[in-house]
N, C-alpha and C positions, 0 to 999 in steps of 0.2 A: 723523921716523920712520927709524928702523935697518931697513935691508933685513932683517932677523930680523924686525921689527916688520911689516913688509910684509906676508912671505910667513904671518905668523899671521893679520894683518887680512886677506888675501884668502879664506888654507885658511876661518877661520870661519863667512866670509859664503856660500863655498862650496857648503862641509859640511851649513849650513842650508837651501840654495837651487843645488842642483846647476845645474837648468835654467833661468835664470832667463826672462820672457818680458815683449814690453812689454804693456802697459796698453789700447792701443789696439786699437779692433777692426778687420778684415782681413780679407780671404781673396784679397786679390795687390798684388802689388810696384804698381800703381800706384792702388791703395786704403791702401796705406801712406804712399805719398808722400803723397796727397792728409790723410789724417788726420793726418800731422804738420806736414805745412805749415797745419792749422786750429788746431793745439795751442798754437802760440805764445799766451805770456799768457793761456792758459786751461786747464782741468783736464780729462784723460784723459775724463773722465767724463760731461764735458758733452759734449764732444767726438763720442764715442760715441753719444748720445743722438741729435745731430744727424746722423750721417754712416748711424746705420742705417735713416732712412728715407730717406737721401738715394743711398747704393749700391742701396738696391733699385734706382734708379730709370734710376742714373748712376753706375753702375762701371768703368765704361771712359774713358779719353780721349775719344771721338767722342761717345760718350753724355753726357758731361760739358759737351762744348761745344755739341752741340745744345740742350742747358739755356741756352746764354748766360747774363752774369750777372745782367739780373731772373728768369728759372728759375732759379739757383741761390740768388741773398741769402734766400730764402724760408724752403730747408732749415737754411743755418745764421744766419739773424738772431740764435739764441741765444747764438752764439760771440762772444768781444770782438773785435771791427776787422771785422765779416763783411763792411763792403762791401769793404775793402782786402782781405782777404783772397779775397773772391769774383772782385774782380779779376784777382788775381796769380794764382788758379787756373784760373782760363778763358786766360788770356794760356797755361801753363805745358801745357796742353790743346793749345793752338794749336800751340805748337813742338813735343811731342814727338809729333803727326803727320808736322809740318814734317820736323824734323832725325831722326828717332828712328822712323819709320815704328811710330807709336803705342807704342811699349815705352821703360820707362824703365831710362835710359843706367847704366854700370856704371861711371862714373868719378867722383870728387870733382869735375874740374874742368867737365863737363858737366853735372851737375844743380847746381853753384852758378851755370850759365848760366841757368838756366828762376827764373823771376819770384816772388820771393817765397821762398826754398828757400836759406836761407845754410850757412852752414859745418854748423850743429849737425841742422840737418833732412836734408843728405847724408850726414853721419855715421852717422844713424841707418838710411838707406836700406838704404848700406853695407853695417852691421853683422848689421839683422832682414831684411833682405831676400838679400843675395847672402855672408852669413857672413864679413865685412870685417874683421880684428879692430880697429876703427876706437872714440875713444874722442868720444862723443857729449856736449861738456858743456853742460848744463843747469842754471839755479839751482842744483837741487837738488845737481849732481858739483859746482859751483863751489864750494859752502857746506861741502860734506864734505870735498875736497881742502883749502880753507885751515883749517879749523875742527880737522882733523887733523895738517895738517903732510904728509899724504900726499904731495902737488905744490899748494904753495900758488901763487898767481899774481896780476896787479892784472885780468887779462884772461884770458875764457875762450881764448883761445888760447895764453895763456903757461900755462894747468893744463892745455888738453890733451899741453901740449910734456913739461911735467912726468911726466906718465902716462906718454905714451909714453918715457919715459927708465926710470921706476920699476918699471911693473906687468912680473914676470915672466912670461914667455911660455903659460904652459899657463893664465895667469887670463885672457890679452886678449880671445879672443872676447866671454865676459859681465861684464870687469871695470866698463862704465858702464853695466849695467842693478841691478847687486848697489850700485854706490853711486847709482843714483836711489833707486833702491826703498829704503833706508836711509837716505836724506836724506826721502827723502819721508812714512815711518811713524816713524823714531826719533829722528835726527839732526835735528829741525825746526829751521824758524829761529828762533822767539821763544822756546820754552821747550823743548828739547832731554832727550829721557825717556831721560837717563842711566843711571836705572836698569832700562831694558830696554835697554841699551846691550851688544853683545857682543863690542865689539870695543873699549872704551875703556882695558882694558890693554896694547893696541897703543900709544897713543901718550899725550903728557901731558895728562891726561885734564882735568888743576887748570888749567893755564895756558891751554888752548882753552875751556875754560868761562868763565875769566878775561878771553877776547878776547872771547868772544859777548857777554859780558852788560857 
């Protein structure tokens, strides 16, 4: 893609979706962390399902770990890896009473310390939580960056590198929610609904199709 090609593929997805928003549900920085550190290999949805009976109960740090993890594997058994996951969330509990006097930290390199929480779940903190312009990839931005040419990569860290080289400035806030959400309703991975595609005169539209399939 031709930096001309760029700045049409971001204006559009824009245009469509000024504000873009995650998927997940919230109502604070450490009900976010906790619902994306569950998201791994699972759908926003399910996700959801389990976390709102489970913040009624257990929103907080303290609250969270007084559940310990047979109080919590209960709320999310529904998520894939709930016991690793319930693990590394009760562990992640523990430290940021510990080190963080129960509030979650504002740096990359302190929430990829807490258990369970790599690159792409700080990213995400990052961006919906403290307005990072940080680019969070996911399947879904990994699939769209090589499928387009946007910043292709063999590794989500060589597409995030990409991005950050490519996405001009006034897209970065919401440039990895505009390409989940496009990877996730149009751009899919097995049959790709080009023709609701809005953006596929941005890039070669015949030879990405020609890689997927």
């Amino acid at each position: 893609m031709t930096d001309d090609q760029v700045e049409d593929f971001f204006a559009t997805l824009a245009a469509a979706n000024p504000q873009p928003v995650s998927e997940l549900e919230f109502s604070s920085v450490f009900e976010l962390l906790a619902a994306v550190l569950l998201s791994a290999q699972a759908t926003d949805a399910g996700v959801n399902k389990a976390t709102r009976r489970l913040f009624a109960v257990a929103g907080t740090p303290r609250r969270m770990l007084a559940l310990g993890i047979d109080g919590l594997e209960p709320y999310i058994r529904s998520i894939g890896l709930y016991r690793t996951k319930a693990r590394n969330l009760i562990a992640t509990c523990q430290l940021l009473i510990e080190r963080h006097g129960g509030e979650v930290p504002r740096s990359l390199e302190a929430l990829q310390a807490l258990p369970g929480v790599g690159r792409k779940t700080a990213n995400v903190v990052l961006n919906v939580a403290f307005g990072e312009p940080t680019f969070a990839v996911d399947t879904h931005v990994f699939r769209v960056c090589n499928r387009t040419g946007l910043a292709p990569g063999r590794t989500p860290e060589q597409v995030e590198a990409g991005l950050s080289r490519r996405v001009p400035e006034r897209y970065r806030q919401h440039a990895h929610h505009w390409l989940i959400l496009h990877g996730r309703y149009v751009c899919v991975a097995r049959r790709p609904l080009c023709e609701r595609c809005s953006v596929a005169r941005c890039y070669d539209h015949a030879q990405a199709i020609g890689v997927v399939n």
